[in-house]
C-alpha positions as CSV (number, residue, x, y, z in Angstrom):
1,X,-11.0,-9.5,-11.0
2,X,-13.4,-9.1,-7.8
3,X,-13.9,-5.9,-8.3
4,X,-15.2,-6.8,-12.2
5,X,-16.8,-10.0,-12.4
6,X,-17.4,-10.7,-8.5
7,X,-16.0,-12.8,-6.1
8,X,-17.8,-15.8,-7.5
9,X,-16.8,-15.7,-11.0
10,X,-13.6,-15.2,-10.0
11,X,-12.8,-17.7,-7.4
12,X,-14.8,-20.0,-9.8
13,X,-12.0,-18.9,-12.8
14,X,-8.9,-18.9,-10.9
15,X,-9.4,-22.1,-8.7
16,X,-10.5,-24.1,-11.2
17,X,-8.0,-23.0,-13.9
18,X,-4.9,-23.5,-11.3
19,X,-6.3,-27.1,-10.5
20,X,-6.0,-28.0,-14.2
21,X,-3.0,-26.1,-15.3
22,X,-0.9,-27.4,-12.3
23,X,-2.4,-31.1,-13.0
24,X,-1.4,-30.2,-16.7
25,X,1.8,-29.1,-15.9
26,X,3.0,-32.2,-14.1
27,X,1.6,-35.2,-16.1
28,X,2.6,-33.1,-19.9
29,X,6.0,-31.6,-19.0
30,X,7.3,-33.2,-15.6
31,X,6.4,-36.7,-16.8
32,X,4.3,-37.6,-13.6
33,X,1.8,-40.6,-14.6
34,X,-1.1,-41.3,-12.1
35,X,-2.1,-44.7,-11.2
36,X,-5.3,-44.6,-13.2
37,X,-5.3,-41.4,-15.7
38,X,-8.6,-41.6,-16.5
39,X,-10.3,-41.8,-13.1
40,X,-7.6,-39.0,-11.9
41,X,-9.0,-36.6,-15.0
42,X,-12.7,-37.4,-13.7
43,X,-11.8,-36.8,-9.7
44,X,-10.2,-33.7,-11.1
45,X,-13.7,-32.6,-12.9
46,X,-15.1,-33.3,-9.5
47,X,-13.2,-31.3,-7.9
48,X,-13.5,-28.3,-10.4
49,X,-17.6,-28.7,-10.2
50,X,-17.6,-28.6,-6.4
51,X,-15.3,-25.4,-6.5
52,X,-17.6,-23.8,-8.6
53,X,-20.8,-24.9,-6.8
54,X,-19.4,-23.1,-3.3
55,X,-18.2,-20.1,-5.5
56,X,-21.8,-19.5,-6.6
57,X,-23.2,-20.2,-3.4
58,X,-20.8,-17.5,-2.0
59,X,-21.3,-15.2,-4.5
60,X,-25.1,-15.4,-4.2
61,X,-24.7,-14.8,-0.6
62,X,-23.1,-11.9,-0.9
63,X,-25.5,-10.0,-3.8
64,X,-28.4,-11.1,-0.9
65,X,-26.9,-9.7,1.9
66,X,-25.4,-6.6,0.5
67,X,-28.2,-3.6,-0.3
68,X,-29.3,-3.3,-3.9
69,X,-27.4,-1.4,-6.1
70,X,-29.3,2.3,-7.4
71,X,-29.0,3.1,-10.3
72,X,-27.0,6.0,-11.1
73,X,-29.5,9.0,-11.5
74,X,-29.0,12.4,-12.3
75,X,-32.2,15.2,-11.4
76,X,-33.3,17.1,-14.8
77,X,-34.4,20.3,-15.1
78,X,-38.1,19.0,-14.6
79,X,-37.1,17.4,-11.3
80,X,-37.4,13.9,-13.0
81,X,-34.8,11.7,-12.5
82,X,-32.9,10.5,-15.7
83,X,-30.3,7.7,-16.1
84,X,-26.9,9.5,-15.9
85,X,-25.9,7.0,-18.8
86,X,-28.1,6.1,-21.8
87,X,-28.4,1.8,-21.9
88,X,-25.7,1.4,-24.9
89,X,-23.3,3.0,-22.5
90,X,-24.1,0.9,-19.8
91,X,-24.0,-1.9,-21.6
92,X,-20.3,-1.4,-23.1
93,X,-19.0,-0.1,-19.7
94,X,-20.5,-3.3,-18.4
95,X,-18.6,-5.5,-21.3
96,X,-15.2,-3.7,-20.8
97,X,-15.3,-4.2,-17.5
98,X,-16.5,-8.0,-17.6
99,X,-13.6,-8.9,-20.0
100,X,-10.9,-7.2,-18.0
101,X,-12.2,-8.9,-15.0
102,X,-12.0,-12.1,-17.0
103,X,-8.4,-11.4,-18.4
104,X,-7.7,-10.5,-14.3
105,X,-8.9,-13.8,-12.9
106,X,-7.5,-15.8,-16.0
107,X,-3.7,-14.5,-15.8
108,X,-4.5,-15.1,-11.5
109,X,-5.2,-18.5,-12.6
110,X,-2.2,-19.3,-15.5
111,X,0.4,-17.6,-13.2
112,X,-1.2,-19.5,-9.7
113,X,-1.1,-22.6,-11.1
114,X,2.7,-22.7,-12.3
115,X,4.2,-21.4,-9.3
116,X,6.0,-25.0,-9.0
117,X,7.6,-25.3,-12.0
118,X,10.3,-22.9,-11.6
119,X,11.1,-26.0,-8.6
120,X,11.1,-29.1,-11.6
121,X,14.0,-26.8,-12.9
122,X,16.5,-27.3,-9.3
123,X,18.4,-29.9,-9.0
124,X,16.7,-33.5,-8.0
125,X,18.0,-33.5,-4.6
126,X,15.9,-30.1,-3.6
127,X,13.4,-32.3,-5.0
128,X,13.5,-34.5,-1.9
129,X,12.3,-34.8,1.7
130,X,13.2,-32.0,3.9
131,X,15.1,-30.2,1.1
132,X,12.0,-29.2,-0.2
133,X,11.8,-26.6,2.6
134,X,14.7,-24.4,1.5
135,X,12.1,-24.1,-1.9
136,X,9.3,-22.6,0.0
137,X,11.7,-20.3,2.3
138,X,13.2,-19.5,-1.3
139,X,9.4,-18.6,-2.1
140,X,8.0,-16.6,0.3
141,X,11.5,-14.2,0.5
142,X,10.6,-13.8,-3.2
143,X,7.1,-12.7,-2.2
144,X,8.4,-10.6,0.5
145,X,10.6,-9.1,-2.1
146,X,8.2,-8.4,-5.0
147,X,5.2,-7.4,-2.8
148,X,7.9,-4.1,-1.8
149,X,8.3,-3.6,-5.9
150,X,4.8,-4.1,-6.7
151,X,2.8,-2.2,-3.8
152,X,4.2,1.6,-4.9
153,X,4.2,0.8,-8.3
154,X,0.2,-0.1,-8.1
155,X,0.1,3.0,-6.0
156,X,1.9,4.8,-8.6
157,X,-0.6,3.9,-11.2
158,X,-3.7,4.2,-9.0
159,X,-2.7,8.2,-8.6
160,X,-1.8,8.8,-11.6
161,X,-5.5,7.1,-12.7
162,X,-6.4,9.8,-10.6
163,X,-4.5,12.4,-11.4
164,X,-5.6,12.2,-15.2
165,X,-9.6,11.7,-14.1
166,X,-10.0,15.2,-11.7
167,X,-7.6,17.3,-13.7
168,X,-6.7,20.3,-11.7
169,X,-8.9,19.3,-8.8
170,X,-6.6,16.4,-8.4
171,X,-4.6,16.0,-4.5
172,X,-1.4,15.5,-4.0
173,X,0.0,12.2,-3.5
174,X,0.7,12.4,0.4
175,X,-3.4,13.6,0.3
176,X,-4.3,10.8,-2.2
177,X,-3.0,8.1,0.1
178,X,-5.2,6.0,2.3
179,X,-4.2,6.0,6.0
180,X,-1.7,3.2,7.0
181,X,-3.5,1.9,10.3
182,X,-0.8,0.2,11.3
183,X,-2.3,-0.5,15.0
184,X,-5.3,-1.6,13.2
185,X,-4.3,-3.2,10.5
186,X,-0.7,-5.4,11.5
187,X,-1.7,-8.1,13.4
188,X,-3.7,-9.6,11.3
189,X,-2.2,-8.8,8.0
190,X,0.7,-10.7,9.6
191,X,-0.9,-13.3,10.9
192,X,-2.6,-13.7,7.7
193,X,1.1,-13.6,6.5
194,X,1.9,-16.7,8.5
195,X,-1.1,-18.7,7.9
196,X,-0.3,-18.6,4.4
197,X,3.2,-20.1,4.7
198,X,2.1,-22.6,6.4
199,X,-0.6,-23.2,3.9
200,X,2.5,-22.3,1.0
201,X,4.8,-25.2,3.4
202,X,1.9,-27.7,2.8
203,X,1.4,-27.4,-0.8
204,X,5.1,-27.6,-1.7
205,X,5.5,-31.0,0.4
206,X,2.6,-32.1,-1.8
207,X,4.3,-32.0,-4.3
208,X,6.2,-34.7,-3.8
209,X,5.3,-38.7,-4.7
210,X,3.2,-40.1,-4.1
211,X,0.8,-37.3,-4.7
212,X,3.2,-35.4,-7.3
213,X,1.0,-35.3,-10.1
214,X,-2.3,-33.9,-8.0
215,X,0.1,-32.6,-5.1
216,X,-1.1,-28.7,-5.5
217,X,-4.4,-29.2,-7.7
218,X,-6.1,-30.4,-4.4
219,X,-4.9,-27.7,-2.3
220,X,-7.5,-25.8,-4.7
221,X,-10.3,-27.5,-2.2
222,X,-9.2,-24.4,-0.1
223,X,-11.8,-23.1,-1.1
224,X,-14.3,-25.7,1.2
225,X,-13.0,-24.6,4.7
226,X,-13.0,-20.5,3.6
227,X,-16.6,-21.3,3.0
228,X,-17.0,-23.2,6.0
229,X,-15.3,-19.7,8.0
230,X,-18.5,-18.0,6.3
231,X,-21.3,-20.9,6.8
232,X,-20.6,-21.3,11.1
233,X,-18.4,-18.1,12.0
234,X,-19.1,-14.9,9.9
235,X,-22.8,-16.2,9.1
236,X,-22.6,-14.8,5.9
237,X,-24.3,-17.9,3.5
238,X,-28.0,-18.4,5.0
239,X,-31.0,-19.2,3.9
240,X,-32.2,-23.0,3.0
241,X,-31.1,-22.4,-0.8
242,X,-27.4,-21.2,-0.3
243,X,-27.1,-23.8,2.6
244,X,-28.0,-27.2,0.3
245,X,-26.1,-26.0,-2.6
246,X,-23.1,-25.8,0.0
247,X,-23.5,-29.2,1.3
248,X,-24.2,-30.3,-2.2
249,X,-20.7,-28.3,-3.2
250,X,-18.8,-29.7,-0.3
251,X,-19.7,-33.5,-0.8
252,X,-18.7,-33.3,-4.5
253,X,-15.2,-31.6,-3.6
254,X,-14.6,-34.2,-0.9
255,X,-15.4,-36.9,-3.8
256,X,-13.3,-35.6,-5.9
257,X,-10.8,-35.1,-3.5
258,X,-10.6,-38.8,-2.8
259,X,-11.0,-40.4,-6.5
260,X,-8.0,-37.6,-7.0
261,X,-5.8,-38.1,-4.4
262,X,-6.5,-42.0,-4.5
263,X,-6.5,-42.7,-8.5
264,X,-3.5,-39.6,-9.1
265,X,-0.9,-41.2,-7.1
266,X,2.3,-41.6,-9.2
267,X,5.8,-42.9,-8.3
268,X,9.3,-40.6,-8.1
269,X,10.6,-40.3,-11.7
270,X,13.5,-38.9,-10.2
């Protein structure tokens, strides 16, 4: 979906669509009822503004501080350059690949944001306390487990992708494949790794009361401390512009983080 539409559109699609669908998911089919529905719904749009105001503000930063694009040329006969595809092509390579970005970041967001109802379906008791540790244990093994599936299998269909597009020029698979850097590369995948359980920990203790019903919506306002890491430690979002729009983005999330997390509170219904 980054790849196609950019990281802005696509943070701006998944996050957003995970905080509704999960909010959705909760009040329509586990029965949760917040304290105040309507103020709850209007944190919520909040919340979902501010995301997308810090996903544009990243975005932009990165189109500014990356080079400019070139336009793919190709050197005619006469020396002149000429555009290696006429504008109609452009433009429907541009469409396909904008919609299949879109589908990408919209099945991201569907699929993110219903992660915890496979856990409405176990008993009440796992439901509970501590108990909901053994669910987010159960959770990451699975992701463990279907990241050894799913890795080769993208492989798989990445080579053949290639295989098909150079024809008899194509190299083998054991050439194809990009170097492991396991020195490199380890640490801080796993590290990564851990941070995210915790994070994963978190979110499923949300879940329960009193914040069941908005529990994992507002662990969307990830998104505010990633863009923090950017703002004071990578230095990627400058300039006056990017930097208001940020603190304009962060004050809204933190509003609707509050009305949310005040207004959204809801008792056990088990």
């Amino acid at each position: 979906a980054i790849q196609f539409v950019g990281i802005a559109m696509a943070q701006s699609v998944w996050a957003a669509q995970i905080a509704i669908v999960s909010f959705a998911w909760r009040v329509a089919w586990h029965g949760d009822a917040p304290r105040n529905l309507p103020l709850t719904v209007g944190g919520l749009c909040l919340l979902v503004l501010g995301i997308c105001t810090l996903a544009y503000v990243t975005g932009s930063a990165s189109k500014h501080g990356a080079a400019a694009a070139k336009l793919s040329t190709v050197s005619s006969a006469g020396g002149d350059l000429e555009p290696l595809l006429v504008d109609d092509d452009l433009a429907k390579q541009k469409n396909g690949r904008w919609c299949l970005g879109l589908i990408c970041a919209t099945t991201t967001g569907l699929t993110g944001g219903s992660i915890f109802v496979p856990w409405q379906l176990a008993p009440a008791r796992y439901r509970d306390g501590l108990q909901t540790v053994k669910f987010a244990f159960s959770q990451g093994v699975a992701t463990f487990a279907t990241c050894l599936v799913w890795v080769p299998v993208l492989f798989l269909v990445l080579y053949v992708k290639h295989a098909v597009s150079e024809g008899a020029g194509r190299r083998s698979m054991s050439q194809w494949l990009p170097a492991p850097h396991v020195r490199t590369c380890m640490f801080p995948g796993m590290l990564a790794g851990v941070l995210w359980n915790m994070g994963n920990l978190g979110a499923t203790v949300a879940n329960l009361p009193p914040l069941g019903a908005v529990g994992y919506t507002l662990t969307q306002a990830a998104l505010l401390p990633a863009c923090m890491w950017g703002v004071f430690y990578f230095k990627e979002i400058r300039g006056r512009r990017n930097i208001v729009m940020f603190s304009v983005g962060a004050v809204v999330i933190l509003a609707g983080l509050i009305i949310t997390g005040y207004f959204g509170q809801t008792e056990p219904n088990w």
